[in-house]
C-alpha positions as CSV (number, residue, x, y, z in Angstrom):
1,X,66.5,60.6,4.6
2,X,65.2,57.0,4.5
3,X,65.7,55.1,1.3
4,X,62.0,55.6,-0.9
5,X,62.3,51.9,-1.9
6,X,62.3,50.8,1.4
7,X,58.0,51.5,2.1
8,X,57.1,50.4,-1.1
9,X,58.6,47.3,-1.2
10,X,57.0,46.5,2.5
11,X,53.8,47.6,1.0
12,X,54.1,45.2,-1.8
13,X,55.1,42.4,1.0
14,X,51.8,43.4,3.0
15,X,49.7,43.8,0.3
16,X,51.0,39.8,-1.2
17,X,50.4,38.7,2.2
18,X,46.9,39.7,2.7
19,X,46.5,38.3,-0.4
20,X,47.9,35.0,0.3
21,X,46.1,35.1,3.8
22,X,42.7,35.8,2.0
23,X,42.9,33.1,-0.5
24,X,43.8,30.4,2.0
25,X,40.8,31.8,4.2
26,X,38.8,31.5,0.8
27,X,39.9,28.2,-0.1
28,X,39.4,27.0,3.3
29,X,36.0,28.3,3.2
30,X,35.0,26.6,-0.3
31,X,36.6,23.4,1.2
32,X,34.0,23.2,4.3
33,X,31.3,24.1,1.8
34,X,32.3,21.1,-0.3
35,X,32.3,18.7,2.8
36,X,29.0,20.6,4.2
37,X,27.5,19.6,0.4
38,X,28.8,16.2,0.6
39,X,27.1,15.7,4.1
40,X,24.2,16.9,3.1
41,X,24.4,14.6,-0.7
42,X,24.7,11.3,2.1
43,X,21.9,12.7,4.2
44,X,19.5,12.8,1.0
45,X,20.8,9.5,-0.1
46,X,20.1,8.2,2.9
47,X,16.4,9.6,2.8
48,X,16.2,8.5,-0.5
49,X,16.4,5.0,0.8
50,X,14.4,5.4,3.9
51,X,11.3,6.0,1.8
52,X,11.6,3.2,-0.5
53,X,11.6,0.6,2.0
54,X,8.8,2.6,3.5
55,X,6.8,2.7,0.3
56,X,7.9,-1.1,-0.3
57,X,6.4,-1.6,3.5
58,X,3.1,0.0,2.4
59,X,2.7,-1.5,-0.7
60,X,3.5,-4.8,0.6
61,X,0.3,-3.6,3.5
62,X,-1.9,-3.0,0.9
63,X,-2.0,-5.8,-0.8
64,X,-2.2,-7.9,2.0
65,X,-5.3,-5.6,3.0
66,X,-6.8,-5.6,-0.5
67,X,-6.4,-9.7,-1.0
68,X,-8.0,-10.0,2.6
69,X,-10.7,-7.9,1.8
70,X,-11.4,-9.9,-1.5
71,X,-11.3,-13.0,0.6
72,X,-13.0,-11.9,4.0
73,X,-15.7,-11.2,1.6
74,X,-16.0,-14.0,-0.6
75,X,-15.8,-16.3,2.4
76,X,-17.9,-14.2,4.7
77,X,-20.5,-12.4,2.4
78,X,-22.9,-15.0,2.3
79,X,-22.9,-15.8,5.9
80,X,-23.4,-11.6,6.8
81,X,-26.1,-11.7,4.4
82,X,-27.8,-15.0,5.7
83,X,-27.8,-13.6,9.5
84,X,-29.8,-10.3,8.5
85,X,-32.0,-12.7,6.7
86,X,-32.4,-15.0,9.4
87,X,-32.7,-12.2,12.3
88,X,-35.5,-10.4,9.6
89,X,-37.5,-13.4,9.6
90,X,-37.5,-13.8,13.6
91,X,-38.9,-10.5,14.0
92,X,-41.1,-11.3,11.4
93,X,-42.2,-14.5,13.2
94,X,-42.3,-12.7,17.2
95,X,-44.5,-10.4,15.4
96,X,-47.1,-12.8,14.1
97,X,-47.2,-14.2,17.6
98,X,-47.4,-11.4,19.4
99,X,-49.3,-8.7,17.2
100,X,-47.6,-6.4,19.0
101,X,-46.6,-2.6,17.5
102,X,-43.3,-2.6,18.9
103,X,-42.3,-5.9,17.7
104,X,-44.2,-5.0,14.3
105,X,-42.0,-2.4,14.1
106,X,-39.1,-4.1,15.0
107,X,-39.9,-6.7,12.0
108,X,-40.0,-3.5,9.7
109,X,-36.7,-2.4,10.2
110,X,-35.1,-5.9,10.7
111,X,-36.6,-6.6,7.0
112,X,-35.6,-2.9,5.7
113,X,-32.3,-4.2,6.9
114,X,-31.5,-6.8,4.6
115,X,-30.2,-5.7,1.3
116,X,-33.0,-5.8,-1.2
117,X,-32.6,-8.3,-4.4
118,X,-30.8,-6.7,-7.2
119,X,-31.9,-6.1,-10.9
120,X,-30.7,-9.1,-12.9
121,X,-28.1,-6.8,-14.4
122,X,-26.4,-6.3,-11.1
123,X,-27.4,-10.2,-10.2
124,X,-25.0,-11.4,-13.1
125,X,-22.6,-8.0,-13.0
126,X,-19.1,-9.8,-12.8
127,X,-20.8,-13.2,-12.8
128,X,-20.9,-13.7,-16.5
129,X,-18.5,-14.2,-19.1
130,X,-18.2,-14.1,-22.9
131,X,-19.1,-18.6,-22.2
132,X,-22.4,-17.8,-20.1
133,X,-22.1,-17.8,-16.1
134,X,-18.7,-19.0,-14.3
135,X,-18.5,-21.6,-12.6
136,X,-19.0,-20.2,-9.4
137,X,-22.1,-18.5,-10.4
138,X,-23.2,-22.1,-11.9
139,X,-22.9,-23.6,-8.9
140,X,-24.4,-21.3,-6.4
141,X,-27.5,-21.7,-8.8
142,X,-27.5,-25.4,-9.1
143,X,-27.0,-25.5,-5.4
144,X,-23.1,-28.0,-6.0
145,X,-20.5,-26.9,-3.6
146,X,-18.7,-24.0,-4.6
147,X,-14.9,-23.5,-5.0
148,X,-13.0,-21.8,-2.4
149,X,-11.5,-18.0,-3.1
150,X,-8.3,-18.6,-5.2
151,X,-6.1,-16.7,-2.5
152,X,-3.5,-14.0,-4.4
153,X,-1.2,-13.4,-1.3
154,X,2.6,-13.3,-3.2
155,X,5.2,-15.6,-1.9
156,X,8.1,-15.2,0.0
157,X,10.1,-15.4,-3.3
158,X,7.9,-12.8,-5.1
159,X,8.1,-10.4,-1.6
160,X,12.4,-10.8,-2.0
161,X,12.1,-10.1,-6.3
162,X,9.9,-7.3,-6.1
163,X,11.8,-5.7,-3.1
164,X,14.7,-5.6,-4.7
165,X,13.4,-4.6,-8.1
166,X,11.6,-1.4,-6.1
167,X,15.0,-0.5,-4.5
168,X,16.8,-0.7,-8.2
169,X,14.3,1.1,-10.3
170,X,12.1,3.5,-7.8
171,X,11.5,6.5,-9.4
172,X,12.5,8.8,-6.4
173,X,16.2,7.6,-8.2
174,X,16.1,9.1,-11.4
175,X,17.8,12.8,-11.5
176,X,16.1,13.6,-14.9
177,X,12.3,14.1,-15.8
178,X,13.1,11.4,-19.0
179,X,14.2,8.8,-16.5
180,X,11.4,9.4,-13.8
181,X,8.7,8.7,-17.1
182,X,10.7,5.5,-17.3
183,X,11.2,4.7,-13.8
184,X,7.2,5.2,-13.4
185,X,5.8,3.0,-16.0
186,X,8.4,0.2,-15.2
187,X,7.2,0.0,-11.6
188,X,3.8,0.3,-12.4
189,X,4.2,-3.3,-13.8
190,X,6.2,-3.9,-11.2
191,X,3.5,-3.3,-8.8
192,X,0.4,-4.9,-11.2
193,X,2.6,-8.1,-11.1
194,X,3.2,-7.8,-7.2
195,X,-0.6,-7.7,-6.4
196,X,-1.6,-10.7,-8.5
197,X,1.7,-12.4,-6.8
198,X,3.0,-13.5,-10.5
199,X,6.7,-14.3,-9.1
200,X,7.4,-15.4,-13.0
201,X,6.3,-12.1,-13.8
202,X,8.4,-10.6,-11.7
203,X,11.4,-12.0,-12.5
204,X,11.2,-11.4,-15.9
205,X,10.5,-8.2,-15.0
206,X,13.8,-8.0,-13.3
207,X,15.6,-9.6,-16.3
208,X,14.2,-7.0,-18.3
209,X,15.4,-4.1,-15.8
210,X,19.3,-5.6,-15.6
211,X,19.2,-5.5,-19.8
212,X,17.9,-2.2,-19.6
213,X,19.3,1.2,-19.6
214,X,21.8,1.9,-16.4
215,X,20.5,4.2,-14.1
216,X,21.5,7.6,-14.3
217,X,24.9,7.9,-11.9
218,X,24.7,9.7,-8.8
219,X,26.1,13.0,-8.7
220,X,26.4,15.8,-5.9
221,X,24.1,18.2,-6.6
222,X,24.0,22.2,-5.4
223,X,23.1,23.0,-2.0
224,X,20.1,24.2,-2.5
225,X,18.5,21.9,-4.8
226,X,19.6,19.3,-1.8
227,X,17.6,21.0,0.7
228,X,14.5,21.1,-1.5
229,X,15.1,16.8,-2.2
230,X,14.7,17.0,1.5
231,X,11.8,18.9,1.9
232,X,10.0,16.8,-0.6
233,X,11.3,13.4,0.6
234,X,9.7,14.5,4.0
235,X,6.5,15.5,2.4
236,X,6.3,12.3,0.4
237,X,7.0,10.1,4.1
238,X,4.3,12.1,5.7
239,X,1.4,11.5,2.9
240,X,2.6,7.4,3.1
241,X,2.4,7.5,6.6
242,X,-1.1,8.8,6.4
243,X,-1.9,5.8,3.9
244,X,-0.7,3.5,6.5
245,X,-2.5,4.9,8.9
246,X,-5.4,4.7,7.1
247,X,-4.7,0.8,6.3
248,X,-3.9,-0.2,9.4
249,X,-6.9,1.7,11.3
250,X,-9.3,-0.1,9.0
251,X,-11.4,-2.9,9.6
252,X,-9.5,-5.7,7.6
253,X,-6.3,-3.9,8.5
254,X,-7.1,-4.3,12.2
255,X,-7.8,-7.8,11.6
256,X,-5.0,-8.8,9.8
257,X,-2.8,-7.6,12.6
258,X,-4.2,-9.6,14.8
259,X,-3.2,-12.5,12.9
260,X,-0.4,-11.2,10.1
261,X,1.7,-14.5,10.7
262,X,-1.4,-17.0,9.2
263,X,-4.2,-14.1,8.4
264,X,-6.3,-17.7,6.8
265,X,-6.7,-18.9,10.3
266,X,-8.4,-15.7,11.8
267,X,-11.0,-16.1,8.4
268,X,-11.8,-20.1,9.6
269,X,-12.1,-19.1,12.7
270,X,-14.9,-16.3,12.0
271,X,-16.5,-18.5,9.6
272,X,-16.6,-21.0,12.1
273,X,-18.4,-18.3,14.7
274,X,-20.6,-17.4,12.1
275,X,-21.6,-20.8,11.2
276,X,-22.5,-21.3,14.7
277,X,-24.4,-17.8,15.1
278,X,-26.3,-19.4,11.6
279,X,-27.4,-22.1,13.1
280,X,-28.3,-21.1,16.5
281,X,-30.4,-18.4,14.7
282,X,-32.2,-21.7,12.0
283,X,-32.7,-23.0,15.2
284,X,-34.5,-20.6,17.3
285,X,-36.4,-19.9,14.0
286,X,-37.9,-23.3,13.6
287,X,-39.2,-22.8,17.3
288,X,-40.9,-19.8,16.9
289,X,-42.4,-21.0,13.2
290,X,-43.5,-24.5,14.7
């Protein structure tokens, strides 16, 4: 007969060795998990940043597009409104010459055209302040030569501060609902400083951020909470991508990238067609009235 110690203790051996085998195949399994997680942490990191310069890229758009707009029509107003005025009163002028329906007609919708006067609430709305008119409104009236649009295009210096104060304290940072609430009402000044190009602002605003609390550390988070960052980093690109699409397919976002080196110059030189079209149409007008 065999010894009965023999089996048992080979069983034992087996049984330890399968054991030993499973937890290394364990352990190896939980290590390529970790790197897998860690992978996937830089990949949302990565993202993370991707959207801020985006967002930085838009905002910095917008502004431009919004300024433009302020001065394309403060510059350009006046001379849109003075062409349908001018073109109303040719019409009206062929017509009196001619008696003709068709050119009656013509005269009708020519004057329908032209924006009818406002009440004089809506003539003074934003022209008036707690001292009587401003002085643009005061000069318009008394016929003096008006002041140029103040342009609010930021500098290069403000552009570099509030860049790097986005990147810092974006709220797509914060890991905690606490430090979003803070993230969001810091760049909110952030932002109201950036469109009225206040670089003094801004760097007091940065002051104010580097004295400030430190921004939560960056941790590694669970797989799956990773994956859902991701899904909502790609939703967030695709809504901004829509507002810049919407920017740049716009009128004064066309305009401005035809010109976004020295945007002024494409203004002057519209003014200057417009002053021409003005008085080609004054003088065709004082033909037909002579």
């Amino acid at each position: 007969m065999g010894q009965p110690g023999a089996g048992a203790d080979s069983g034992v051996g087996d049984a330890r060795a399968a054991a030993e085998s499973g937890g290394a195949a364990d352990e190896q399994a939980a290590t390529a998990q970790d790197a897998a997680t860690r992978r996937l942490a830089k990949a949302v990191l990565a993202a993370e940043q991707a959207l801020i310069e985006f967002e930085i890229a838009v905002e910095t758009f917008r502004v431009e597009v919004d300024n433009f707009s302020r001065l394309h029509h403060q510059r350009l107003g006046p001379m849109y409104a003075r062409l349908d005025e001018l073109d109303a009163q040719i019409a009206e002028a062929v017509a009196a010459r001619t008696g003709d329906p068709a050119d009656i007609r013509k005269a009708r919708e020519a004057r329908a055209s032209v924006l009818p006067m406002p009440e004089v609430e809506e003539l003074f709305h934003g022209w008036m302040g707690s001292d009587g008119l401003f002085p643009e409104a005061q000069a318009m009236l008394t016929e003096q030569s008006v002041r140029p649009p103040q342009k609010v295009r930021p500098s290069e210096e403000a552009r570099k501060v509030y860049r790097d104060l986005v990147r810092k304290a974006h709220p797509d940072l914060a890991r905690d609902d606490a430090e979003r609430a803070r993230r969001d009402a810091f760049i909110a000044r952030v932002n109201a400083a950036y469109a009225q190009g206040d670089e003094a602002v801004l760097r007091e605003l940065a002051r104010e951020w580097e004295a400030g609390p430190a921004p939560a550390e960056e941790r590694l988070s669970e797989s799956e909470e990773l994956y859902a960052r991701l899904e909502w980093l790609a939703e967030r690109k695709e809504l901004l991508a829509a507002m810049a699409a919407e920017l740049e397919e716009s009128a004064i976002g066309a305009m401005i990238k035809m010109a976004p080196e020295d945007p002024d110059a494409l203004l002057e030189e519209i003014a200057e067609k417009l002053l021409a079209d003005v008085a080609e149409r004054e003088t065709y007008l004082a033909q037909l009235v002579r």
